[in-house]
C-alpha positions in Angstrom: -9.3 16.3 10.7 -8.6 12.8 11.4 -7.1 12.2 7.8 -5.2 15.5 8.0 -3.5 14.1 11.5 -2.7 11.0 10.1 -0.9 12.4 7.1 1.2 14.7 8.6 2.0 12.1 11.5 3.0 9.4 9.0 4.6 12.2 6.6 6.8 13.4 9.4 7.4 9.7 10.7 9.0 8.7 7.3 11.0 11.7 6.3 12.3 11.9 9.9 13.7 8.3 9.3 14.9 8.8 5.7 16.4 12.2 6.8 18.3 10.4 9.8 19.7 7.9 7.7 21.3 10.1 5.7 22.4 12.4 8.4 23.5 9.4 11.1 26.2 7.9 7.9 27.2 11.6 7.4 28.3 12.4 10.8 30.2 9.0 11.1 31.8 9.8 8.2 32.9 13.0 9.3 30.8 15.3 7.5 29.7 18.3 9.0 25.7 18.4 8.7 24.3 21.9 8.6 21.1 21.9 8.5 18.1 18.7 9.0 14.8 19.9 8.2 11.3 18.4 8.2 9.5 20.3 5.1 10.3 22.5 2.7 10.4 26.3 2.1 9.5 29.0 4.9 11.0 27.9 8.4 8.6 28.2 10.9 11.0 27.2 13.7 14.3 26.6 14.3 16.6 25.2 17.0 20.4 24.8 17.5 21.2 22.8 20.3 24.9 23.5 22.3 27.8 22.2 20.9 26.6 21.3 17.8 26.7 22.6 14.1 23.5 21.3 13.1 20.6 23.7 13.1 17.2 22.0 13.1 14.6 23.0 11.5 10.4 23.1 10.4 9.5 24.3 7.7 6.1 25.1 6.0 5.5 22.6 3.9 5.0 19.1 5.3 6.0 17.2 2.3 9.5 16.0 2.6 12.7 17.3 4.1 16.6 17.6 3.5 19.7 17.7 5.0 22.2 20.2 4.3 25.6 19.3 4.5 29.3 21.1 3.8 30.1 21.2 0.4 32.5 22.9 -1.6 29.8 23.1 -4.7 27.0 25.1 -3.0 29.2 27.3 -1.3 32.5 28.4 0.4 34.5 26.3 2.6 36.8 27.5 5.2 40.3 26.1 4.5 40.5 24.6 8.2 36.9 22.6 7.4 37.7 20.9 4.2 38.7 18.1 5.6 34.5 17.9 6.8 32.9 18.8 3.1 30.6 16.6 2.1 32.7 16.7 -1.6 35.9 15.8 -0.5 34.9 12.3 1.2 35.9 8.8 -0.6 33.6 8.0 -3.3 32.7 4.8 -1.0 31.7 7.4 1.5 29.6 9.6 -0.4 27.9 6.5 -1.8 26.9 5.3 2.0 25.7 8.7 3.0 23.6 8.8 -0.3 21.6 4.9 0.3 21.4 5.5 4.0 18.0 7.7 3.9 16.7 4.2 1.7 18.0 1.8 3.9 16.7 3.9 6.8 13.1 3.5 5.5 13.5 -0.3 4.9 14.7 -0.7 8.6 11.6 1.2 10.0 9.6 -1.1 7.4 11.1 -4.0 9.1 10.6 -2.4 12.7 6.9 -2.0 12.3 6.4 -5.2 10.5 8.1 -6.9 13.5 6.0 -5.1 15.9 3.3 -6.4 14.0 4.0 -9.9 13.6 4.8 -10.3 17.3 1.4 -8.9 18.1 -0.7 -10.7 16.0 -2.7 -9.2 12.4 -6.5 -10.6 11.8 -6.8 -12.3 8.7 -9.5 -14.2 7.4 -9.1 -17.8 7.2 -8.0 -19.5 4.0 -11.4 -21.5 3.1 -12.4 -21.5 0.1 -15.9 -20.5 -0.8 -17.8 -21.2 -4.1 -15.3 -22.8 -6.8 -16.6 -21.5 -10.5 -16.7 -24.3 -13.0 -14.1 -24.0 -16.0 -11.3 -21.3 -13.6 -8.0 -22.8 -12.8 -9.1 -23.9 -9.4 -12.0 -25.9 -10.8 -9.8 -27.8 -13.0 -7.4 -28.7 -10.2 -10.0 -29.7 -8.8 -10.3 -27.9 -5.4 -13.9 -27.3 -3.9 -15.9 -24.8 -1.3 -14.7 -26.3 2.3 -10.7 -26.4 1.6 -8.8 -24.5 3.9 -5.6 -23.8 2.2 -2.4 -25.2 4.4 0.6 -24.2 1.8 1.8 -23.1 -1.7 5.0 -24.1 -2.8 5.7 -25.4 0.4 5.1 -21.7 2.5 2.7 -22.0 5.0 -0.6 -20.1 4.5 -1.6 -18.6 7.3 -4.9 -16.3 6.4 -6.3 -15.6 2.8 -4.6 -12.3 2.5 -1.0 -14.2 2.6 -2.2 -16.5 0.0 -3.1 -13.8 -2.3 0.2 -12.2 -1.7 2.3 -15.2 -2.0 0.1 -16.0 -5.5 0.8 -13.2 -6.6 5.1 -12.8 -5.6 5.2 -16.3 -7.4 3.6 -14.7 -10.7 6.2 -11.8 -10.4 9.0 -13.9 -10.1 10.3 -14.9 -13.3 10.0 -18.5 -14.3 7.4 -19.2 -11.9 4.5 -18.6 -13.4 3.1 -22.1 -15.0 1.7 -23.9 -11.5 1.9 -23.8 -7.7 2.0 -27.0 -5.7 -1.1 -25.9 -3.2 -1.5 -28.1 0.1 -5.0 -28.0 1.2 -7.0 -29.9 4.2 -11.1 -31.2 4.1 -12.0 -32.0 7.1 -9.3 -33.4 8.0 -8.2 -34.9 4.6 -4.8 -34.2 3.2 -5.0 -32.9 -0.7 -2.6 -32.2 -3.0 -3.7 -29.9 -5.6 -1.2 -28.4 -9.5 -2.8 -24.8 -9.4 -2.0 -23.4 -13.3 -1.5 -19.6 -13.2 0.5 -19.4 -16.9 -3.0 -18.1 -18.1 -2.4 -14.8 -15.3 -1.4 -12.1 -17.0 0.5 -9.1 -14.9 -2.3 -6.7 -15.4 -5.0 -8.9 -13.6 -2.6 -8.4 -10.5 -3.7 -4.7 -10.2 -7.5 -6.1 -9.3 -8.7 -8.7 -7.0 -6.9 -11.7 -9.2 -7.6 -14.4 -7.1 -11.4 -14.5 -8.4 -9.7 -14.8 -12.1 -8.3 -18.3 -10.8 -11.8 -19.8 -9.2 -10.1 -18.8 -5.6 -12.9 -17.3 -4.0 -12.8 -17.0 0.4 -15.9 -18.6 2.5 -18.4 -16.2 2.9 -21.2 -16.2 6.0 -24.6 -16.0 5.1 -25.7 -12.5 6.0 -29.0 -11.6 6.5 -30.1 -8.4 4.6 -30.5 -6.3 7.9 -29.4 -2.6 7.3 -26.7 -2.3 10.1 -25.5 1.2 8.9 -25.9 4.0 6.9 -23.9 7.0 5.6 -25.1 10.3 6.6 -25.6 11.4 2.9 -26.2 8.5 1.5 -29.4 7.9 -0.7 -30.5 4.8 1.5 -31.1 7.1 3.8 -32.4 10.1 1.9 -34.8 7.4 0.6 -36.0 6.7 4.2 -34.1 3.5 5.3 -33.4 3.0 9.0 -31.1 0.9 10.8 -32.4 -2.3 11.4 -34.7 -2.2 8.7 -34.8 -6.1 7.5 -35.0 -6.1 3.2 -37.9 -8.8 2.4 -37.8 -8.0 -1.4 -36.5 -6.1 -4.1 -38.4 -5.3 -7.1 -40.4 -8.2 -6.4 -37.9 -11.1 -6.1 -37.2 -12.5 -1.9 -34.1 -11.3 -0.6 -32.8 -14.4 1.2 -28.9 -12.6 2.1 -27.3 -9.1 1.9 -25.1 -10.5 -0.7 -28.0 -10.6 -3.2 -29.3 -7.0 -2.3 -25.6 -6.1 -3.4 -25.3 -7.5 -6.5 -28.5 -5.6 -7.5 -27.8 -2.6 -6.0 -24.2 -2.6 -8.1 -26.0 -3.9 -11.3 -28.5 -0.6 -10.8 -27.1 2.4 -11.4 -29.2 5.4 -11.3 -32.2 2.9 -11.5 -35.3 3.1 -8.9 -35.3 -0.2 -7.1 -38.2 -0.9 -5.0 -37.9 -2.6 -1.9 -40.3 -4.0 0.6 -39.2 -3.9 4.3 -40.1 -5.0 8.0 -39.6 -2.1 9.9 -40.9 -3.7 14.0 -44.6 -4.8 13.2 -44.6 -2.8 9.9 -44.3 -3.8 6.4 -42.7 -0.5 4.1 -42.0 -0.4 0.6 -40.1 2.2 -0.6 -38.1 3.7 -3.5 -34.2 3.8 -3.8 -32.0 5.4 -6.6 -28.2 3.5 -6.2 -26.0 6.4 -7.4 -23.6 5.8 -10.2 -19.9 5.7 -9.1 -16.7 4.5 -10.9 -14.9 1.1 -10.4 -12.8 -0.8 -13.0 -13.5 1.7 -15.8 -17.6 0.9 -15.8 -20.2 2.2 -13.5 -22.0 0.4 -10.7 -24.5 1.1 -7.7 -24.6 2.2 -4.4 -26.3 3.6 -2.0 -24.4 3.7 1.4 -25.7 1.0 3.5 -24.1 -1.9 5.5 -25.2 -5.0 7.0 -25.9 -5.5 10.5 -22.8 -7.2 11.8 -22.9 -10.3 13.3 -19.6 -11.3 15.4 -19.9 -14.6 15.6 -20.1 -15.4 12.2 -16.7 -12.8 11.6 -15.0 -14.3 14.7 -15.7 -18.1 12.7 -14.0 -16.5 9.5 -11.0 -14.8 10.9 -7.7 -15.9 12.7 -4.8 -14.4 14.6 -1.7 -14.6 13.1 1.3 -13.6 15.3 4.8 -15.0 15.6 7.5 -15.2 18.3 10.4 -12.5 18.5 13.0 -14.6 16.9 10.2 -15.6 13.8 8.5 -12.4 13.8 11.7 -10.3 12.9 12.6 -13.2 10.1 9.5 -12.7 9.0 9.6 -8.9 8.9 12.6 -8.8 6.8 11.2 -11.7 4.3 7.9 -9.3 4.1 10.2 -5.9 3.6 12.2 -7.5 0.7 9.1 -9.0 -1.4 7.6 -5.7 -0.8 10.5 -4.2 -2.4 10.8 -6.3 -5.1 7.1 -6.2 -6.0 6.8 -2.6 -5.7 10.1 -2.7 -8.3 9.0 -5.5 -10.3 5.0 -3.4 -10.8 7.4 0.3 -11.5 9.3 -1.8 -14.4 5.9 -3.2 -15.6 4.2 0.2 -15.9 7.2 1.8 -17.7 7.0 -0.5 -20.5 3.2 -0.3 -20.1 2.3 -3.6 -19.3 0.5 -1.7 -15.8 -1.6 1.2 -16.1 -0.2 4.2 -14.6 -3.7 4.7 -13.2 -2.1 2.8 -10.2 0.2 5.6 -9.4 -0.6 7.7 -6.3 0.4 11.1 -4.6 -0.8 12.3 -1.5 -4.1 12.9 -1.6 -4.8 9.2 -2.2 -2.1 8.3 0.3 -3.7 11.1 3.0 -7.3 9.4 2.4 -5.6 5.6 3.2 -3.6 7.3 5.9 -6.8 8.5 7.4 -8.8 5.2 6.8 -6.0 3.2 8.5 -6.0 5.5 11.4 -9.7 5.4 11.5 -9.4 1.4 11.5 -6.8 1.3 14.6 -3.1 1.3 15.7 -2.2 -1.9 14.1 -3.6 -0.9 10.7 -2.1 2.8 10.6 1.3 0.9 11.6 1.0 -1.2 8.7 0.2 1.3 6.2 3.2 3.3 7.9 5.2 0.1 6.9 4.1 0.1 3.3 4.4 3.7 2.4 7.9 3.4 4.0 8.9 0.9 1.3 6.7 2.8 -1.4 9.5 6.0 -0.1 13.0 3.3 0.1 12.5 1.8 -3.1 11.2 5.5 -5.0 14.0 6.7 -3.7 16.5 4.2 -4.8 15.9 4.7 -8.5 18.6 5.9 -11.1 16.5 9.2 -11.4 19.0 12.7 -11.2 17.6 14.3 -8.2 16.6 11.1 -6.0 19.6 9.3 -3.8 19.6 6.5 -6.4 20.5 9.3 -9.2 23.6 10.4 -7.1 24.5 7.0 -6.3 24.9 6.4 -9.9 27.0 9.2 -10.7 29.4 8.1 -7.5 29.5 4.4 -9.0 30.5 6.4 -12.6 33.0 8.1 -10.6 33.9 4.5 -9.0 34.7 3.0 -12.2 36.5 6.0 -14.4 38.4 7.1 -11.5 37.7 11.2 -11.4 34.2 13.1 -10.7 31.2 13.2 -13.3 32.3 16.7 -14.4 29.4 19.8 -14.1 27.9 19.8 -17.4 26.8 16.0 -16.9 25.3 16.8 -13.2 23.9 19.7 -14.5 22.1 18.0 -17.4 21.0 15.1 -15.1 19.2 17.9 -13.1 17.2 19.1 -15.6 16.1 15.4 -17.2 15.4 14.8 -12.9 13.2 17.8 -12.9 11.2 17.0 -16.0 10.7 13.1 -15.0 9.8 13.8 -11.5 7.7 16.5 -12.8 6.2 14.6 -14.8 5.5 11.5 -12.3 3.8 14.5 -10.3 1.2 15.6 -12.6 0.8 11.8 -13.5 0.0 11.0 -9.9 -2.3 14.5 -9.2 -4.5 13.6 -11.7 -5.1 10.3 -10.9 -5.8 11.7 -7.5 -8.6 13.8 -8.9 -10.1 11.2 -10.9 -10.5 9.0 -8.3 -12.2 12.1 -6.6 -14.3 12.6 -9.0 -15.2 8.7 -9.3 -15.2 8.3 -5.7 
């Protein structure tokens, strides 16, 4: 129910914004607007408030909306209204009425990230952790104990800004060979030539930082079961919270990280494992079930560690900004959004990016729910980034999208007369067969990740 909420709520958020845009422009530009509605087919209510020619509307299904405006081409105009058709506007006009539902989602982007900033987003710290021998890092010669101060002279603030500013800097053409990383050690001031040409743009659809030695600090935990999933087979095997793992298979467990890496190297395998359970010493037998991740099979078996605050509150940091620095750093987060989320579409087309990264809205529903489920400030966020995900989609030259009709207005800019009715016609149809397709693409990769999941 939670996930269902969620997904509607941020569903209705964004289209309400996109929708808005495109009807605020309209009525400034003298268009009469006859109809905004949240969701498509059946109405399920209706409202037309006094003085107005707008009827607004709900209808059935939640997954987008339109807004209906006076047009000579979908039906008749009274003589004494043409002047407010939506078709007889200057190009210019038509062409700010079409970007406006984009540009409405990019300044809700920027709204929520300012909110954010100026409140503050957890991060972890940017300490490095175990260096591999022979990875980029290695060879620049960083070490475990660095905290990372910079990269190309912008400041690094928590880990997860220095993987996305490694990874804008790999996207951005001609800056791919080495980043000038500013680090501290105890204290010390080091200067460190980080080569990335060896990154190629596939490795930025998984964690990539680990494919440059860049690895974050990690606690020692103790292996102490601190939770387990209802119908998970740690439990159906007879585990119990607090439960402390002494072995497994016979080897000491010294940290939960160990009894991971087993557990993911086991799939479908019986590991046996001795626990303290109060005075009691148990030994019992776990199956990990096999699940999907990265195109090979690994282990689990629902169980997390006991959590220890101390050690998380050591790791992590608050990173919030002032008004004036929060909004600059709002719109600086909006656009690199964009242009990743741009630069990863081009990369997939010409198939240098899997389309398995596509999504439709049964993945989005699951994040929207886990992001609820984690708190305001992270549902806000993911409100934020699906906001962009729904500008920038929007945006492209595809027939039946706003960027498809803005590039029949610039056509009409630059030859001087209307794209005539075979060409719109025919851009329908390709519209309809590409988005189509994009559909299906994203579906299944919904269900896959079901069925892996």
């Amino acid at each position: 129910m939670m996930t269902l909420l969620a997904f509607v709520a941020a569903v209705v958020v964004l289209v309400m914004f996109h929708e808005y845009g495109h009807y605020w422009v309209a009525r400034r530009c003298g268009v009469k607007v006859l109809v905004f509605s949240l969701g498509f087919g059946k109405v399920i209510y209706r409202k037309r408030f006094a003085h107005s020619d707008t009827e607004w509307v709900i209808s059935a299904i939640p997954l987008g909306g339109y807004v209906k405006m006076l047009d000579e081409r979908e039906g008749e105009v009274l003589p004494a209204e043409l002047h407010k058709a939506f078709n007889r506007k200057p190009v210019l006009q038509r062409m700010a009425i079409v970007v406006a539902g984009p540009v409405a989602n990019f300044i809700l982007a920027i709204l929520l990230y300012w909110v954010l900033f100026m409140h503050g987003i957890e991060g972890l710290k940017p300490v490095l952790g175990d260096v591999p021998a022979g990875t980029p890092a290695a060879l620049a010669e960083m070490h475990k104990g660095e905290q990372i101060l910079s990269v190309n002279g912008v400041a690094i603030p928590s880990w997860q800004e220095l993987r996305w500013t490694l990874m804008t800097l790999s996207l951005k053409e001609g800056r791919q060979g080495e980043a000038d990383v500013k680090a501290s050690d105890n204290g010390v001031i080091l200067h460190h030539r980080l080569d990335m040409s060896g990154l190629l743009i596939g490795d930025l659809e998984g964690e990539f930082l680990g494919k440059l030695g860049l690895h974050s600090e990690q606690p020692v935990i103790a292996p102490v079961i601190g939770m387990l999933t209802d119908k998970g087979v740690a439990r159906q095997a007879g585990l119990q919270v607090g439960d402390v793992i002494l072995r497994a298979d016979g080897l000491p467990v010294q940290n939960w990280g160990q009894m991971v890496e087993l557990v993911r190297a086991s799939p479908k395998r019986s590991i046996r494992m001795d626990i303290q359970r109060g005075q009691r010493t148990l030994s019992l037998d776990v199956i990990p079930e096999a699940v999907a991740e990265s195109g090979k099979m690994i282990g689990r078996i629902g169980a997390a560690p006991k959590f220890d605050q101390k050690a998380w509150e050591a790791m992590t940091t608050m990173v919030s900004y002032g008004p004036l620095d929060a909004f600059g750093q709002s719109v600086t987060k909006t656009w690199e959004t964009s242009f990743i989320s741009l630069k990863m579409l081009g990369k997939m087309l010409v198939g240098e990016v899997s389309v398995k990264n596509l999504s439709g809205p049964v993945t989005i529903a699951d994040y929207a729910g886990q992001s609820a489920h984690m708190g305001v400030i992270a549902y806000l966020g993911f409100l934020a980034l699906i906001s962009i995900s729904l500008g920038v989609l929007n945006l492209l030259p595809v027939p039946l999208l706003d960027g498809g009709h803005l590039l029949y207005y610039v056509a009409e800019s630059v030859k001087g007369s209307p794209v005539s009715e075979r060409a719109w016609e025919t851009g329908q149809k390709i519209g309809i067969v590409l988005l189509g397709t994009l559909m299906v693409l994203a579906f299944y990769n919904d269900i896959n990740r079901l069925i892996s999941g």
